[in-house]
C-alpha positions as CSV (number, residue, x, y, z in Angstrom):
1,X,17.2,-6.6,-10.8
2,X,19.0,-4.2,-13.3
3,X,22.1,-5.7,-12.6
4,X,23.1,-7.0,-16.5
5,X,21.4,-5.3,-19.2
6,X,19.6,-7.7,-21.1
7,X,18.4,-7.2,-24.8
8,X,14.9,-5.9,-24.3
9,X,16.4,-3.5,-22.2
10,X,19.1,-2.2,-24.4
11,X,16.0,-2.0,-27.0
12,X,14.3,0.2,-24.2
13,X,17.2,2.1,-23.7
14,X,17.6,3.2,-27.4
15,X,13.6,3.8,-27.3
16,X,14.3,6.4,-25.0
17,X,16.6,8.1,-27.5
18,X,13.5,8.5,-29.8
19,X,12.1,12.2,-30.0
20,X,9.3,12.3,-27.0
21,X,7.4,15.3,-26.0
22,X,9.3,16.2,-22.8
23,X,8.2,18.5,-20.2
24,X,10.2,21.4,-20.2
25,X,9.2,23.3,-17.7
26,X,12.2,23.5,-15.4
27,X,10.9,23.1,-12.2
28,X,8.9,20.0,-13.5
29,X,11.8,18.3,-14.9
30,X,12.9,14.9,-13.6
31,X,16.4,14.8,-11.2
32,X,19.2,13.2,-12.6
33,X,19.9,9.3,-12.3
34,X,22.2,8.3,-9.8
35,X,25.8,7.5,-11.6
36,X,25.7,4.2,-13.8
37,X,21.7,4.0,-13.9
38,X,19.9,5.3,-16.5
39,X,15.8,6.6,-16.2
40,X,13.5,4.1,-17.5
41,X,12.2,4.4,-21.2
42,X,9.5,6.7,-21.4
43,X,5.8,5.0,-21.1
44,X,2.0,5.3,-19.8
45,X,1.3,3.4,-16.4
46,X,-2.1,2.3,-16.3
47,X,-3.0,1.6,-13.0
48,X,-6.6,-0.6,-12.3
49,X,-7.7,0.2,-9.2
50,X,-6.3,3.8,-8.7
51,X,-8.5,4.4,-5.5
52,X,-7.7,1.3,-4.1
53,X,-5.1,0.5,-1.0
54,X,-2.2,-0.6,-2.8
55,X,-2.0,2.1,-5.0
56,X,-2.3,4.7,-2.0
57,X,0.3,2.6,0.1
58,X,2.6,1.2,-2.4
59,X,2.5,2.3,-5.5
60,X,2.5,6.3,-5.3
61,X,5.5,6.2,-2.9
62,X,7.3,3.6,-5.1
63,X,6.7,6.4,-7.9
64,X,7.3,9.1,-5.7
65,X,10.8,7.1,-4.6
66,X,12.0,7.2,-8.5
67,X,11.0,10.1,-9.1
68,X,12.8,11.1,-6.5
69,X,16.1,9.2,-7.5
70,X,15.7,10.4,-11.7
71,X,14.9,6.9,-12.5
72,X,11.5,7.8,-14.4
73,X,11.5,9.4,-18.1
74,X,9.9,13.2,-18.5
75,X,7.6,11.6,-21.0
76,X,6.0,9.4,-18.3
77,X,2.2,9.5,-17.7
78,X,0.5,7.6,-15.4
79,X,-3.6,6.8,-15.7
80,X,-5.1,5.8,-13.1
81,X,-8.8,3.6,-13.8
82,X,-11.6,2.8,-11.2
83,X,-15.4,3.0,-10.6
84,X,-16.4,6.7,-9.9
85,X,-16.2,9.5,-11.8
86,X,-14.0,12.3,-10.0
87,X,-12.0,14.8,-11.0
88,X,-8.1,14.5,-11.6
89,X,-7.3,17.5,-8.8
90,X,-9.1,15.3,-6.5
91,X,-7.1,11.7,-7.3
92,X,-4.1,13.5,-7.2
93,X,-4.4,15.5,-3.5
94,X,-5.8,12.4,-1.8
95,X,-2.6,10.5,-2.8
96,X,-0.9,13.4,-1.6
97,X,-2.8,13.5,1.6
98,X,-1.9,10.0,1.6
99,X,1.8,10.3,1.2
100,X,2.6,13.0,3.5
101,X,0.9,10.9,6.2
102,X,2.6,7.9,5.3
103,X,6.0,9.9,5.5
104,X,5.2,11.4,8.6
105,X,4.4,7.5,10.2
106,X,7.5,5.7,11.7
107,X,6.0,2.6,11.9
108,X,5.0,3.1,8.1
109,X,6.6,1.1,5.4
110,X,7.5,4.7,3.7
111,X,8.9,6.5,6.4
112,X,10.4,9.2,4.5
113,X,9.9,12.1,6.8
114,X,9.2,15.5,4.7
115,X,8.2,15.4,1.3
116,X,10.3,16.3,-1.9
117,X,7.9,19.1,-3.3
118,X,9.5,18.9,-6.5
119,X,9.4,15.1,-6.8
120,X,6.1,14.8,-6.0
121,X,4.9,18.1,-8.1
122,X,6.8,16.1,-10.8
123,X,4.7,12.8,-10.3
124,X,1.4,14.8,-9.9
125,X,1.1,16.7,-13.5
126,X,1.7,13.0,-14.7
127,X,-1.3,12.0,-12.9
128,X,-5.1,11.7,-14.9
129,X,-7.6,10.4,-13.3
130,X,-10.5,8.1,-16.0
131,X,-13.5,6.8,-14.7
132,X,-14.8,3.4,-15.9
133,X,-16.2,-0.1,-15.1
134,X,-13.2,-3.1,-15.2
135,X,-15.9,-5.4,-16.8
136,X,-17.5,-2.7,-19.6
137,X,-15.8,-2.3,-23.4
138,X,-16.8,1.4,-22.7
139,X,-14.0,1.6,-20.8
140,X,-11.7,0.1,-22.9
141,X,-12.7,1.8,-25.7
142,X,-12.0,5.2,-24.3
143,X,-9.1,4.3,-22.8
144,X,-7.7,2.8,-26.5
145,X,-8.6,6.6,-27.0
146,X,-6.3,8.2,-24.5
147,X,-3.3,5.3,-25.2
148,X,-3.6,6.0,-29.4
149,X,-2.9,9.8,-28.3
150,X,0.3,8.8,-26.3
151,X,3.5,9.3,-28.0
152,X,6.2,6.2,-28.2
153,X,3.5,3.7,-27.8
154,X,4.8,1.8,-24.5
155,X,2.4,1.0,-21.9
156,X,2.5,-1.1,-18.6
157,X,-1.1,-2.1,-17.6
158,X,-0.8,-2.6,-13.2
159,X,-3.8,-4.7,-12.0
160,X,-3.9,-3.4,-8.4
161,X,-7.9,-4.8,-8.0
162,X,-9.4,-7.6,-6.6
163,X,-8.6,-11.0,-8.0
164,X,-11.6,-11.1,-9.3
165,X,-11.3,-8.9,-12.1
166,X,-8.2,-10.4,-13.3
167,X,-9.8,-12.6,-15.9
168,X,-12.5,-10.0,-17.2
169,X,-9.6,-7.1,-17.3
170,X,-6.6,-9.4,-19.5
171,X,-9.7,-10.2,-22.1
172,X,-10.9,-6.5,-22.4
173,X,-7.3,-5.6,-23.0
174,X,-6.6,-8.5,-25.3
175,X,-9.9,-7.9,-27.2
176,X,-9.7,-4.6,-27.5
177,X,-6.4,-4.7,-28.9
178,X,-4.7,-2.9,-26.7
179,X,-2.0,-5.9,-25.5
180,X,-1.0,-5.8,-29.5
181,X,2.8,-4.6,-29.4
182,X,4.4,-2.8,-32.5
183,X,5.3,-5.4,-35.2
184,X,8.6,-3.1,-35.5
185,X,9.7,-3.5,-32.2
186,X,8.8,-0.1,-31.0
187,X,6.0,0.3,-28.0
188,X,5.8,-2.2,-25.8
189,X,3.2,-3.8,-24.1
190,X,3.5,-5.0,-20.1
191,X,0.8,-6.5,-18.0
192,X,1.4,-6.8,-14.1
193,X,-0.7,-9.4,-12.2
194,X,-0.5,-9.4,-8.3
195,X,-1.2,-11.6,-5.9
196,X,-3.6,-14.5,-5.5
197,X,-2.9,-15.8,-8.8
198,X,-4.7,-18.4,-8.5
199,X,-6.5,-19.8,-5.4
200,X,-5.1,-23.6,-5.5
201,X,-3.5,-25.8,-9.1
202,X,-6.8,-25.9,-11.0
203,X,-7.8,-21.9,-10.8
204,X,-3.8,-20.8,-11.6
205,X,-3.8,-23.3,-14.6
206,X,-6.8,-21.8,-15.7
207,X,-5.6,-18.2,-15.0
208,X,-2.3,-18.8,-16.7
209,X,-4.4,-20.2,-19.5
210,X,-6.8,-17.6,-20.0
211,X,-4.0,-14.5,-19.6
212,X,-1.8,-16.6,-22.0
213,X,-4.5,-16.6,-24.4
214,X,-4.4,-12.9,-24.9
215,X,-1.1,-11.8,-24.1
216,X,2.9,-13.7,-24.5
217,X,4.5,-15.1,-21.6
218,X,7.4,-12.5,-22.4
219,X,4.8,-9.8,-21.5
220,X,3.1,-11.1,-18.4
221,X,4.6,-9.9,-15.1
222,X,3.5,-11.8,-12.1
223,X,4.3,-9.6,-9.3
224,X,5.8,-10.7,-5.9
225,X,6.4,-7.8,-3.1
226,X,8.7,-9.6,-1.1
227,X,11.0,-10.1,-3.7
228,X,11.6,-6.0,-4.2
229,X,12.8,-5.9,-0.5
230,X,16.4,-5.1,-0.7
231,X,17.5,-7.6,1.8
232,X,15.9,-10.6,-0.3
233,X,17.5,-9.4,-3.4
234,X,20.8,-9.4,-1.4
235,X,20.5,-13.2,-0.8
236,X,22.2,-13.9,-4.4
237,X,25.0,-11.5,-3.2
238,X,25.6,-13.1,0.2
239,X,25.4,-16.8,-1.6
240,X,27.4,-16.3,-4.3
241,X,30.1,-13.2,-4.1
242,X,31.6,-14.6,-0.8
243,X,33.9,-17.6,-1.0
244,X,33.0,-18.3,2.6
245,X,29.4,-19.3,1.8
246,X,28.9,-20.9,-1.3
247,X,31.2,-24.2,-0.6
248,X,29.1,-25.2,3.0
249,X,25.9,-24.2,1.0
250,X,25.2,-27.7,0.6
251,X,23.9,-30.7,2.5
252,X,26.8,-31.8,3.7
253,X,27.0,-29.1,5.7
254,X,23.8,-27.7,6.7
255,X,21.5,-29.1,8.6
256,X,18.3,-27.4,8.5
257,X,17.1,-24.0,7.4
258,X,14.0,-21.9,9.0
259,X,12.5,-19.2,6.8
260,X,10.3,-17.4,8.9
261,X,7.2,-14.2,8.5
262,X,6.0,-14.0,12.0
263,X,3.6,-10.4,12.3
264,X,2.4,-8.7,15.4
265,X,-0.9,-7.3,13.8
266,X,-4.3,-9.4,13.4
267,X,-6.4,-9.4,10.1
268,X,-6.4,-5.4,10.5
269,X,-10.0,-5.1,9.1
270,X,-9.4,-7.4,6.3
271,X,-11.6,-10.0,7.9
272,X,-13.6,-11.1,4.2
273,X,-10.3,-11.5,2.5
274,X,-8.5,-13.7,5.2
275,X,-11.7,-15.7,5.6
276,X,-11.3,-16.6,2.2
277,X,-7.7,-17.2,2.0
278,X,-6.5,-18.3,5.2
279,X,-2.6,-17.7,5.7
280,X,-1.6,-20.6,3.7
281,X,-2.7,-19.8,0.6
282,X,-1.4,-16.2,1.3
283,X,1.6,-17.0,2.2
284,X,3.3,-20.2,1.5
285,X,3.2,-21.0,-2.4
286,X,3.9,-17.9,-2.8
287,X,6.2,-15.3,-0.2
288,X,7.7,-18.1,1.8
289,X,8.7,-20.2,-1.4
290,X,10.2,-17.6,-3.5
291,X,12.4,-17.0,-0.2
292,X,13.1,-20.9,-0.2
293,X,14.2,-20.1,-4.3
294,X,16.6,-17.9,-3.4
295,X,18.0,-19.8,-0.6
296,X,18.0,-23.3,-2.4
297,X,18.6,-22.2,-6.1
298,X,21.9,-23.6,-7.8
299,X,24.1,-20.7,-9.1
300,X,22.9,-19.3,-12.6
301,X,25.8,-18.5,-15.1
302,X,24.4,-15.1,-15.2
303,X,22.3,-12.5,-14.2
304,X,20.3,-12.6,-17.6
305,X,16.1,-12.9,-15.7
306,X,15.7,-16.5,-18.0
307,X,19.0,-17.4,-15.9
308,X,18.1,-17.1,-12.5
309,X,14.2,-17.7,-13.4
310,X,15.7,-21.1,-14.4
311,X,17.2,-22.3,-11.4
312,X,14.4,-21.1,-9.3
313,X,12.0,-23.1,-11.6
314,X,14.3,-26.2,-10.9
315,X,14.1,-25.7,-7.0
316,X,10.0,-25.5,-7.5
317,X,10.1,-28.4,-9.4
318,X,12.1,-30.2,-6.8
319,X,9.8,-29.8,-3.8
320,X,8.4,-32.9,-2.6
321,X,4.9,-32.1,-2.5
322,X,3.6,-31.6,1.2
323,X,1.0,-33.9,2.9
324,X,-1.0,-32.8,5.8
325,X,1.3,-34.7,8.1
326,X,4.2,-31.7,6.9
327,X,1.6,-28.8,8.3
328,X,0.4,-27.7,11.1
329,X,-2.9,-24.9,11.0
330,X,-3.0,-22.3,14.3
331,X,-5.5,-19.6,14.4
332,X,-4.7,-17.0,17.1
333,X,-7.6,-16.5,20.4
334,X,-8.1,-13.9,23.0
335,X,-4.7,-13.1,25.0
336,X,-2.1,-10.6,25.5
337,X,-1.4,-9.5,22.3
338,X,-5.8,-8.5,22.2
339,X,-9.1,-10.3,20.9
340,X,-8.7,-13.5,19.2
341,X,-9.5,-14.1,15.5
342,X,-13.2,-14.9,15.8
343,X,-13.8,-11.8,17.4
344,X,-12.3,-9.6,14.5
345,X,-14.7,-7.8,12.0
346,X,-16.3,-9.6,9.3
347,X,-15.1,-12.8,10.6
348,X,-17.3,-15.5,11.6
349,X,-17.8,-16.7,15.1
350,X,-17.2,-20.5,13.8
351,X,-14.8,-19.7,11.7
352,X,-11.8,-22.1,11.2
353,X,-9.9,-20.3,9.4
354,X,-6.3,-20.8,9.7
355,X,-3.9,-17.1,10.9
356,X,-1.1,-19.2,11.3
357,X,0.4,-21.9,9.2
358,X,4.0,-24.0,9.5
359,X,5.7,-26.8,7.1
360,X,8.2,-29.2,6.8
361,X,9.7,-29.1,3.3
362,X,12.1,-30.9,1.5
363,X,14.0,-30.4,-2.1
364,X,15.0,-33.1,-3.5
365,X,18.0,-32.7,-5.5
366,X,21.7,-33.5,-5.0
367,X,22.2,-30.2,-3.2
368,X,19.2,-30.8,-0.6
369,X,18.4,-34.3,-0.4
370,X,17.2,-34.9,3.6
371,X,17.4,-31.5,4.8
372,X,14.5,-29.8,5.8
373,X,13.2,-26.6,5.0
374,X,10.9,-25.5,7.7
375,X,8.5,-22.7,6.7
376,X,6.1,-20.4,9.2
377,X,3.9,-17.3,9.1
378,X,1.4,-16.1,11.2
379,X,-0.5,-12.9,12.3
380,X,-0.6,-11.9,16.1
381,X,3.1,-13.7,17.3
382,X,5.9,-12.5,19.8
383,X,7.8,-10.4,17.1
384,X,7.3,-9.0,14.0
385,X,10.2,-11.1,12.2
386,X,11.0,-12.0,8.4
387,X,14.2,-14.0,8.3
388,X,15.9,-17.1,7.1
389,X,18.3,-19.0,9.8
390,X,20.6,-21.7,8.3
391,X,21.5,-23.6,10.5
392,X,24.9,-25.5,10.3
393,X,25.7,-29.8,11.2
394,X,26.6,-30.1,14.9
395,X,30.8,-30.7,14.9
396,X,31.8,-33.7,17.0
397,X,31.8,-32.9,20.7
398,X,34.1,-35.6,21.4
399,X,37.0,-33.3,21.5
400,X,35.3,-31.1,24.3
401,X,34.2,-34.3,26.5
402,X,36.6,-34.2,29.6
403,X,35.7,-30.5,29.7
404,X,32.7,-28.2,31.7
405,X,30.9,-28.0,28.0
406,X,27.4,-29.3,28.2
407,X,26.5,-28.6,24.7
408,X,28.0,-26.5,21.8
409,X,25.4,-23.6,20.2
410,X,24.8,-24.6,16.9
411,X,26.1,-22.7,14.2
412,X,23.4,-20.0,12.4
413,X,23.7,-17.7,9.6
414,X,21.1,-15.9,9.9
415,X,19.8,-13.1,7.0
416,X,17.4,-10.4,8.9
417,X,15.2,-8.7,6.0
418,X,12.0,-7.3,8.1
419,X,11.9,-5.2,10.3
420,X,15.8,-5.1,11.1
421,X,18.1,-5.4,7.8
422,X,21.4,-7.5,8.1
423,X,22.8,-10.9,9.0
424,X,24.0,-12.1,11.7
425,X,26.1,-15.7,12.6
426,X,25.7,-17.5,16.3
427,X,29.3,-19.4,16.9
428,X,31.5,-20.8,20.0
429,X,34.5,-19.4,21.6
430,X,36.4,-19.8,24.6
431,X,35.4,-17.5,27.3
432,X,38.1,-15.8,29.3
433,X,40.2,-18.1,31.7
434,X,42.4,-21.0,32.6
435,X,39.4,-23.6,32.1
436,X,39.0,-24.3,28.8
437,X,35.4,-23.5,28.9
438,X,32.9,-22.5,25.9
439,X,30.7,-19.7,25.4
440,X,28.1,-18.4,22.6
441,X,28.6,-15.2,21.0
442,X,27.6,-13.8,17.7
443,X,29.0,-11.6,15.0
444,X,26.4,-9.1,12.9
445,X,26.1,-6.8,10.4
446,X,23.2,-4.0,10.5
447,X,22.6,-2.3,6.5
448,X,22.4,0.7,8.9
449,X,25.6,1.0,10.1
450,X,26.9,0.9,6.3
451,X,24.2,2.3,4.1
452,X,22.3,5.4,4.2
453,X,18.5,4.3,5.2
454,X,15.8,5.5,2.8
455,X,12.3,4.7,2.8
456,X,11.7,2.1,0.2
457,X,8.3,0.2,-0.2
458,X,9.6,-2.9,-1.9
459,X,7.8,-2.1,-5.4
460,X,10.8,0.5,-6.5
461,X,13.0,-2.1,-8.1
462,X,10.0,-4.7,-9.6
463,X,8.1,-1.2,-10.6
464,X,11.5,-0.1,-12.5
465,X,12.7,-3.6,-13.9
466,X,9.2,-3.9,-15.4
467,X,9.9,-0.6,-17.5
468,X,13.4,-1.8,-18.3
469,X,12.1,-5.4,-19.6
470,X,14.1,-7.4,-16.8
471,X,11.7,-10.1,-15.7
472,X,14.7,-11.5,-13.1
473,X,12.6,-10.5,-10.1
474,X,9.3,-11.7,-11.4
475,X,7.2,-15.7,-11.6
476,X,7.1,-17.2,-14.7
477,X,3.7,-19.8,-14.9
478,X,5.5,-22.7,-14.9
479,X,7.1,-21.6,-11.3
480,X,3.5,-20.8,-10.2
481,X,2.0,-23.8,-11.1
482,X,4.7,-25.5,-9.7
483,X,4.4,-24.1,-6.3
484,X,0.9,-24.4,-6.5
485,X,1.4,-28.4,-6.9
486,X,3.8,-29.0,-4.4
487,X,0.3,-27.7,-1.5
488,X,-2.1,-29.1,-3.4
489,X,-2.6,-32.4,-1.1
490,X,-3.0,-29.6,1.5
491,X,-5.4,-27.9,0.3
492,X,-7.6,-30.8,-1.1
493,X,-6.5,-33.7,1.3
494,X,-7.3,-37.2,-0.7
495,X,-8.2,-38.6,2.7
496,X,-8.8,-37.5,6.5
497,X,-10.8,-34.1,5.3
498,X,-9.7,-30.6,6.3
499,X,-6.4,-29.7,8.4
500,X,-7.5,-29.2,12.0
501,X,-6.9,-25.5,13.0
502,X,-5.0,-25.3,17.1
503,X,-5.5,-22.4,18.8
504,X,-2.7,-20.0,20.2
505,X,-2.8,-17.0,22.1
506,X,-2.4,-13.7,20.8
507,X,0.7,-12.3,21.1
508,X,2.2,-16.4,21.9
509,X,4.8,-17.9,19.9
510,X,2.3,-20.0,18.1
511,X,0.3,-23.4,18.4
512,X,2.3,-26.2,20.7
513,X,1.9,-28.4,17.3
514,X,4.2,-26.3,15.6
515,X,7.1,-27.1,18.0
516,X,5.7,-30.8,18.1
517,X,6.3,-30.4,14.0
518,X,9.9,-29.9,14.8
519,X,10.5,-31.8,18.0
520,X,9.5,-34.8,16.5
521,X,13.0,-34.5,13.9
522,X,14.9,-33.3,17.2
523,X,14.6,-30.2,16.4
524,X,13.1,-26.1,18.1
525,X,12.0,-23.4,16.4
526,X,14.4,-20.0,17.0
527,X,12.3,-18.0,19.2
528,X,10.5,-14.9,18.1
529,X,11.3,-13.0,20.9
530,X,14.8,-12.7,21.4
531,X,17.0,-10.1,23.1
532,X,19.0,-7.8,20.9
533,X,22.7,-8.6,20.6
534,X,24.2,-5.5,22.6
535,X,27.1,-3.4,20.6
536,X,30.2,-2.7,22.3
C-alpha cells in the first residue's frame, strides 16, 4: 500500500539513483510525482499475454493511470509476449484503440473521458511487442536476449494468461535463469500470478510447490484485484484511525456481518471458463475472503506487508472450515433480468453449474467466536452491489415497551466499495412530536462529495507496490492454502455427493435457500435493491 517504506523499497529507491539511460526527449518525459510519492525504480514489465483481455482492460490503463500521475521511472520498458508475430506499431495502436474507447464508456471501469496525449505517447515508446510460444525455450531464450540488454537489471514478469500456462511459464523462467536476482542486491526479480491459483487444496499446494521451486516466496506476487480498489484498502483506515470503531469491533458488540458481490451481468461470453469454475471457486476463497481479512484481522503493529500479511494469515487460519450444510448453490434461469444460464454461449444445456453461491462462516478466535460471517456473490441479481454491512447486537427494547415502537432498526455500518464509494450507518431517533415515537434514519458519506473522482482500474496501487517491493496488498501461500482448506469439504463433500444447484430468476434477489440459510439463525439478507438515501 506504500504507506511505510519498508527496506526493499528504500533499496529500490536508491536503485533509482543509479545512472539509467533516460529518455530525454522533452515531450516524452514522465510528469512529476504527486507531493510525498516518489516514481517507482526504473525496470522492464514483462507482460505474458499481451493480446489478451486483461492487459487491454486493466493493465494498459493502470499504466496509462501512473503515467499519468509521474509514478513510473523514464527508464521503464514494458514487453509484451504472446502467440503471433505482429509488429510493435500494431500492439501499441490496438491498446490505444482500446483505451480511448474504454475512456469514452461510462459504464467502463476506466472512465476517464479524453485521453492524456502525452501520458499515453509516454507509455507507447515503452511499448515492444515479441512474439513467442509460453511453453517453447525459444522464447525464453530470446527474451534472456532482450532482458541482458536492459540497463539496471530489474524485471517484473506479469502472467496475464490462462491458468494453464502458469506452471510451464515459472519453470521456463526459472530454467532459463532469468528469475536469478543479482547476488549484490542490485536488479530485482518479481513474478505476478493472477487468479485461479489453484482450482481446490491439492492443485494450489502443488502450484505453490512448483513456483516455489524456482523462484523465493519474497519474489512471488499473488495478485488479488479487489484488493487495489481504494475503498477496500480504506477498510484499515475506517477500523483503526477512528476511536469510534475499533472498541465495538468485537463480538460483544456485533452481531453479524454480510459481505456481499452481487452483479447485474450474466457469464458475458465467458461461458467455458464459468463452466469450469462455477462462482464459488471464483469467488469465495479468494475475493470474498480477503474482504472477510480485512474486516476480521486483529490490528498489526505496523504497516510493514509481513505485518498486516500476518494477521490476515491468522484470520485464514481461523476459519472453521465450511460443510455443505454452510452453502447454498443458485444458478440464475430465464426472467426479467434476460435468458437464463443454460441458454448462454458455450454453456451446456444440463449444465449445473453454480452463478450464484452464499455461506455461513465463522472465525474462531476470541474476537469472533459465534458471530457469523455471511458471504454471497452471484451474476444476474437486483443490483450491482459490493459491500460489507456490520451489523450491530439489538439494545434492550424494554425501555421503549409502553411506547408505539414495534421494533427498533438494527444498527449497520455499512462500507459501499462498488459501484457507489462510501459508508453509510442505519440508526434510531425520535421523529418529530409529543409521542415519543421512533424512526429509522441514516447518516452517509459519498468519496465523491470529498475527493476528486478519477478513473482507477483497481491494478494502479498492486501494479506500483509490486515495483516498490511492498507485498502488503498481495497472498502469501500459506494464506492461499489456507483459504483453500477452509472450502475444501465443499468442493469434495466426504458424503451426500455434489451441492444441489436452486434456480433463481434473472434479475431476482437470488435462490429462496439463501434467505432459508439465514432465516434459520433469525436472520434476512439486506436487500439488493434498495432506494437511495435522498440528500437534503
Amino acid at each position: 500500500m506504500s504507506t511505510t517504506p519498508n527496506t526493499a523499497a528504500s533499496d529500490h529507491a536508491a536503485a533509482s539513483q543509479r545512472p539509467s539511460c533516460k529518455v530525454s526527449a522533452s515531450p516524452h518525459d514522465a510528469p512529476a510525482s504527486p507531493a510525498g510519492k516518489r516514481p517507482a525504480p526504473p525496470c522492464t514489465l514483462v507482460i505474458f499475454g499481451a493480446g489478451g483481455d486483461l492487459t487491454r482492460r486493466l493493465l494498459t490503463p493502470a499504466l496509462y493511470n501512473l503515467a499519468v500521475d509521474g509514478l513510473l521511472d523514464n527508464a521503464m520498458k514494458i514487453v509484451g509476449v504472446n502467440h503471433g508475430e505482429r509488429e510493435t506499431s500494431e500492439w501499441r495502436e490496438d491498446l490505444h484503440k482500446s483505451l480511448q474507447q474504454f475512456a469514452a464508456d461510462k459504464a467502463s471501469t476506466f472512465h476517464a473521458g479524453t485521453l492524456d496525449d502525452k501520458a499515453w505517447d509516454w507509455v507507447a515508446q515503452r511499448l515492444e511487442y515479441m512474439a513467442g510460444e509460453f511453453e517453447t525455450d525459444d522464447t525464453f531464450t530470446k527474451l534472456k536476449q532482450k532482458l541482458d540488454a536492459t540497463p539496471g537489471g530489474n524485471v517484473i514478469f506479469y502472467l496475464a494468461v490462462s491458468a494453464r500456462f502458469f506452471k510451464p511459464i515459472v519453470e521456463h523462467l526459472g530454467k532459463a535463469g532469468l528469475l536469478k536476482e543479482g547476488g549484490d542486491g542490485s536488479g530485482f526479480r518479481r513474478l505476478v500470478i493472477e487468479k485461479p491459483f489453484g482450482t481446490d487444496l491439492a492443485s494450489a499446494r502443488d502450484l505453490n510447490a512448483h513456483v516455489l521451486s524456482y523462484a523465493k516466496e519474497s519474489q512471488v506476487y499473488r495478485i488479488d484485484h479487489f484488493l487495489g480498489k481504494e475503498t477496500v484498502q480504506s477498510i484499515l483506515a475506517v477500523r483503526f484511525a477512528n476511536a469510534l470503531f475499533e472498541p465495538m469491533w468485537r463480538r460483544e458488540y456485533i452481531d453479524s456481518v454480510q459481505i456481499t458481490a452481487a452483479e447485474t451481468i450474466g457469464v458475458e461470453g465467458r461461458g467455458k471458463f464459468y463452466e469450469q469454475t462455477g462462482a464459488f471457486r471464483d469467488m469465495l476463497p479468494n475475493h470474498l475472503f480477503q474482504l472477510l481479512g480485512m474486516v476480521a484481522m486483529e490490528p498489526p503493529n505496523s504497516f510493514d506487508p509481513e505485518a498486516v500479511r500476518d494477521k490476515k494469515a491468522e484470520v485464514f487460519d481461523a476459519i472453521q472450515p465450511l460443510t455443505p450444510n454452510d452453502v447454498v448453490f443458485g444458478q440464475y434461469e430465464k426472467g426479467p433480468a434476460g435468458v437464463g444460464y443454460r441458454e448462454e454461449p458455450d454453456v451446456s444445456p444440463g449444465s449445473t453449474t453454480e452463478t450464484y453461491a452464499a455461506a455461513r462462516v465463522f472465525v474462531e478466535n476470541w474476537r469472533w467466536a459465534g458471530v457469523p460471517f455471511y458471504l454471497r456473490t452471484g451474476k444476474r441479481l437486483a443490483a450491482r452491489r459490493t459491500e460489507i454491512s456490520v451489523q450491530l447486537k439489538p439494545v434492550p427494547f424494554r425501555l421503549f415497551r409502553d411506547t408505539p415502537v414495534d421494533a427498533l432498526t438494527p444498527n449497520v455500518l455499512t462500507l459501499r466499495i462498488d459501484p457507489a464509494h462510501g459508508t453509510s450507518f442505519d440508526f434510531n431517533v425520535k421523529t418529530p412530536g409529543p409521542v415519543m415515537q421512533v424512526g429509522a434514519v441514516q447518516s452517509s458519506f459519498d468519496y465523491g462529495d470529498f475527493f476528486a473522482e478519477r478513473a482507477n482500474v483497481g491494478y494502479e496501487t498492486l501494479l506500483y507496490d509490486c515495483m516498490l517491493g511492498d507485498e502488503t496488498l498481495f497472498q502469501r501461500a500459506d494464506s492461499i492454502e489456507t483459504s483453500w482448506c477452509a472450502v475444501d469439504d465443499v468442493l469434495h463433500p466426504r458424503a451426500g455427493g455434489a451441492l444441489p444447484v436452486h434456480g433463481y430468476a434473472a434479475g431476482s434477489e437470488g435462490p429462496a435457500q439463501a434467505d432459508a440459510l439465514l432465516a434459520r439463525d433469525g436472520r434476512a439478507w439486506r436487500p439488493l435493491k434498495r432506494e437511495a438515501v435522498q440528500k437534503k
